[in-house]
C-alpha positions in Angstrom: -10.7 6.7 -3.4 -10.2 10.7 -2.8 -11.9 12.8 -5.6 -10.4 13.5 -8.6 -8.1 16.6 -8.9 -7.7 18.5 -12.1 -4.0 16.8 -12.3 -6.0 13.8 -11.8 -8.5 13.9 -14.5 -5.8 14.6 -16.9 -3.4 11.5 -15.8 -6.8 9.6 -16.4 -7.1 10.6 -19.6 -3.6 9.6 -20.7 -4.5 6.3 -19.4 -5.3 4.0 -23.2 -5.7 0.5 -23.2 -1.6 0.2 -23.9 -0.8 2.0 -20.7 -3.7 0.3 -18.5 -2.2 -3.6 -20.2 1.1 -1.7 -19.2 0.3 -1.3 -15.8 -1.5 -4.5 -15.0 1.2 -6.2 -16.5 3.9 -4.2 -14.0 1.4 -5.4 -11.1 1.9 -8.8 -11.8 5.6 -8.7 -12.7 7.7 -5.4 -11.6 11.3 -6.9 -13.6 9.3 -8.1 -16.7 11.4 -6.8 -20.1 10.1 -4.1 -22.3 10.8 -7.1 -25.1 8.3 -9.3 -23.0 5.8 -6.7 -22.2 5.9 -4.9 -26.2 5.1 -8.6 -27.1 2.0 -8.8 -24.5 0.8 -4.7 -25.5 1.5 -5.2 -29.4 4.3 -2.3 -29.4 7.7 -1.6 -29.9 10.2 -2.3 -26.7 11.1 1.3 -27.2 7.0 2.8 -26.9 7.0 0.4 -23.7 10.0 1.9 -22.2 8.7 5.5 -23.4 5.6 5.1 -21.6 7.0 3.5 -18.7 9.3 6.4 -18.2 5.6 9.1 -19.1 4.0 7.0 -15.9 6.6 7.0 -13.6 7.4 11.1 -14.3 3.6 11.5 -14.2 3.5 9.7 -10.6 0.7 6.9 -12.0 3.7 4.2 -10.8 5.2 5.6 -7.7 7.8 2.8 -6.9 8.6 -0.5 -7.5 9.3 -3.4 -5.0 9.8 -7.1 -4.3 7.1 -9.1 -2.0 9.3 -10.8 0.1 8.2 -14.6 0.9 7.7 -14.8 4.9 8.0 -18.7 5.3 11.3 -18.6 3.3 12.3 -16.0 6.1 11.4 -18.2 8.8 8.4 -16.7 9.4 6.8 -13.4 10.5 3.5 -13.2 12.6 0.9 -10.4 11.1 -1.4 -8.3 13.7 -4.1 -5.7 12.5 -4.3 -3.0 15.0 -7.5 -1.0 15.7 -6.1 2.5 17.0 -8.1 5.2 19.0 -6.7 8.3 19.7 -7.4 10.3 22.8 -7.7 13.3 21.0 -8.4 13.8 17.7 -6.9 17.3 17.0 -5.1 18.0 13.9 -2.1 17.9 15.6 -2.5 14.4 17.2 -3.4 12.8 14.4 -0.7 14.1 12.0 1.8 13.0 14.6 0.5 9.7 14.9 0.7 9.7 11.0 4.3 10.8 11.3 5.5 8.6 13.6 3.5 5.2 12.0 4.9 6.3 8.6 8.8 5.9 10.5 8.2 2.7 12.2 9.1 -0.3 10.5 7.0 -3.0 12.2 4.1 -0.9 10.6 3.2 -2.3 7.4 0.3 -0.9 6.4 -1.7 2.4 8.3 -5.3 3.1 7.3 -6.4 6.7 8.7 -10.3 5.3 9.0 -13.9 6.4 9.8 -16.0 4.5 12.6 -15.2 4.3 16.3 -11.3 3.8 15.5 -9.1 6.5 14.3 -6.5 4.5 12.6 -6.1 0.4 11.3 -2.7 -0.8 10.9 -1.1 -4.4 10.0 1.8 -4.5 12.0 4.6 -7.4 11.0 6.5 -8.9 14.0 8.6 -12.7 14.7 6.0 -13.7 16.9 3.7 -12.8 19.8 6.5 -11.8 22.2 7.8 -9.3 19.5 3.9 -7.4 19.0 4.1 -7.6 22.9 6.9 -5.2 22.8 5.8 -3.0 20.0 2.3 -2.4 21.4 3.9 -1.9 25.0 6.3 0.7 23.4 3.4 2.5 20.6 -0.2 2.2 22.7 1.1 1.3 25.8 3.3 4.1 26.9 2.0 6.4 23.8 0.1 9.8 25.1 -1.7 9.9 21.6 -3.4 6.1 22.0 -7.0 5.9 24.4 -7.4 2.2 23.4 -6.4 -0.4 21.2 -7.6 -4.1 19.8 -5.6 -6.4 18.1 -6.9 -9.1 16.1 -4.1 -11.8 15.4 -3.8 -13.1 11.2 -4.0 -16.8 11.4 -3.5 -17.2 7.7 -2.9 -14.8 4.9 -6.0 -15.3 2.5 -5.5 -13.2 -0.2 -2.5 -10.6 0.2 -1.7 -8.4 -2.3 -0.9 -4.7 -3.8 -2.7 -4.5 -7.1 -5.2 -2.4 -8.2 -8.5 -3.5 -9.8 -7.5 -1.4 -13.1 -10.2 -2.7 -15.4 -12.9 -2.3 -12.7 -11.2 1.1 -11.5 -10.4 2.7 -15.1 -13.1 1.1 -16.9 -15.0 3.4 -20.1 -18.7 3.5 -19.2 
């Protein structure tokens, strides 16, 4: 986690046991009802809807989506890509940024220490399909030395939420 900016601090603060409940409960359940959640917090609909709107403005929820089921969609084949760059200039790696941030395969891209510049989970229908998107990113890419891709044979745990009570916790 990057260190705490003054902005930062501040949201922290504003961060209760209401708005953390809030939170986890929004984790587990993005179209739950104020109604439902006041009745899981112990406020008012209204004070839930008040603080959702505080937490969005403030940027503490940035956006809210639906996990989509991959067997129901006839299946989708996950790869993790380890990523070295040739160099690793300013420039190269903010372009790489820029152009895994517009590619839709790309899942997930983790700008990392170690002897990899970059770890990404790249979605695609099957092994044909991450044939094509690795001939058309690291293949014929200028910015990619080397590559290694590791193959998901089954999704263990998958997941977006954020360890609030470990993260936020009061010591």
């Amino acid at each position: 986690m990057a260190p705490q900016t003054g902005r930062r601090r501040e949201q922290m603060k504003k961060l209760d046991n209401a708005n953390i409940k809030i939170l986890s409960l929004m984790q587990e359940n993005a179209a739950m009802t104020a109604d439902e959640m006041a009745e899981e917090v112990g406020l008012s609909a209204s004070a839930i809807q008040k603080r959702l709107r505080h937490l969005r403005a403030d940027g503490v929820i940035e956006r809210e989506t639906a996990i989509l089921s991959a067997e129901a969609l006839g299946g989708v084949s996950l790869f993790l890509v380890n990523v070295q760059l040739v160099r690793t200039k300013h420039d190269t790696i903010g372009a790489f940024r820029a152009l895994m941030k517009e590619t839709d395969e790309v899942l997930q891209c983790f700008h990392i220490t170690g002897a990899f510049d970059f770890c990404l989970l790249v979605a695609a229908r099957d092994t044909h399909g991450y044939e094509h998107f690795s001939n058309r990113f690291f293949t014929e890419d200028n910015y990619v030395a080397r590559f290694e891709t590791s193959v998901v044979l089954k999704s263990v745990k998958y997941g977006f939420e954020l360890p609030l009570e470990h993260l936020l916790s009061r010591r």
